[in-house]
N, C-alpha and C positions, 0 to 999 in steps of 0.2 A: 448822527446828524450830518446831514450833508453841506457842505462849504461852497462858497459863491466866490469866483474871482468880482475883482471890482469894476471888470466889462462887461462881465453878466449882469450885475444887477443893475449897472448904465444901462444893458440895450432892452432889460425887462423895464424898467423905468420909463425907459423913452417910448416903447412900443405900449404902453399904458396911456400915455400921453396921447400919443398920437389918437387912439382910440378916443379919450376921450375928447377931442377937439374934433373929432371926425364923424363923431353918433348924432350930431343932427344933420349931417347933410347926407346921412343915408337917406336912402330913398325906396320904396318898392317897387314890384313891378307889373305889368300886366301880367293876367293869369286866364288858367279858367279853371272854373268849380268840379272840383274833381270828383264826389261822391252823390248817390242817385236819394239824396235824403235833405230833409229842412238841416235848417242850421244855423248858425251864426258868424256874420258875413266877419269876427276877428278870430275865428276855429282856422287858426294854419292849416290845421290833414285836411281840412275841407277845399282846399286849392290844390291845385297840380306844382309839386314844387313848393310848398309850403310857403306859399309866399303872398301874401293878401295885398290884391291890388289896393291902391289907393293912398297918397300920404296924406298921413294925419297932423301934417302944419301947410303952410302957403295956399296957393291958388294956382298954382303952374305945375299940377301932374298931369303927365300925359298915360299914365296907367287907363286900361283899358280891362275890363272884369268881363269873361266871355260864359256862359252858361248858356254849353251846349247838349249834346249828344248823348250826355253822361245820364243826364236828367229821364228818367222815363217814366214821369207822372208830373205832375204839379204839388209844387215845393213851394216853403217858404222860408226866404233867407233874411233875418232879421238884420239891420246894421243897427247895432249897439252900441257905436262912438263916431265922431265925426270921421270923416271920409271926403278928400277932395281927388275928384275922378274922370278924367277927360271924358268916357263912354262906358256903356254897358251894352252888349252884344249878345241877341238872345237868337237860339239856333232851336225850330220845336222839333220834337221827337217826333218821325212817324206813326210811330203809332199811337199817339195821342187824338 
């Protein structure tokens, strides 16, 4: 069994804190829809960067969700939880 000085388990302590006083003011970010298939607009692999625009409290994101190029047919992306989302940015495939 491994042994902790008592500065380690202060700075794991405090770095737990910190985390938790810190998880609602994450935020996400703008993205775009990375795979050529429907889906479901809170499936992270379905973003570039695994990262789903949109935050899911207040009124002031400026996240931006782009569904471009990737797309090469008509898709359907369901949102399945609330989402507050400055824009959505749609780019058609040529050869559609």
């Amino acid at each position: 069994m491994r042994k902790y000085s008592l500065l380690q388990v202060g700075l794991i302590g405090l770095g737990c804190m910190v985390g938790i006083f810190l998880a609602p003011f994450a935020q996400a970010a703008s993205s775009n829809w990375s795979v050529d298939a429907a889906g479901s607009w809170c499936t992270a692999g379905s973003w570039l960067g695994n990262s789903i625009p949109g935050a899911t409290s207040g009124t002031a994101s400026t996240d931006i969700a782009t569904f471009g190029s990737t797309l090469k047919a008509n898709r359907t992306v369901t949102v399945d939880s609330n989402r507050n989302i400055s824009g959505i940015t749609y780019f058609q495939y040529v050869g559609l």
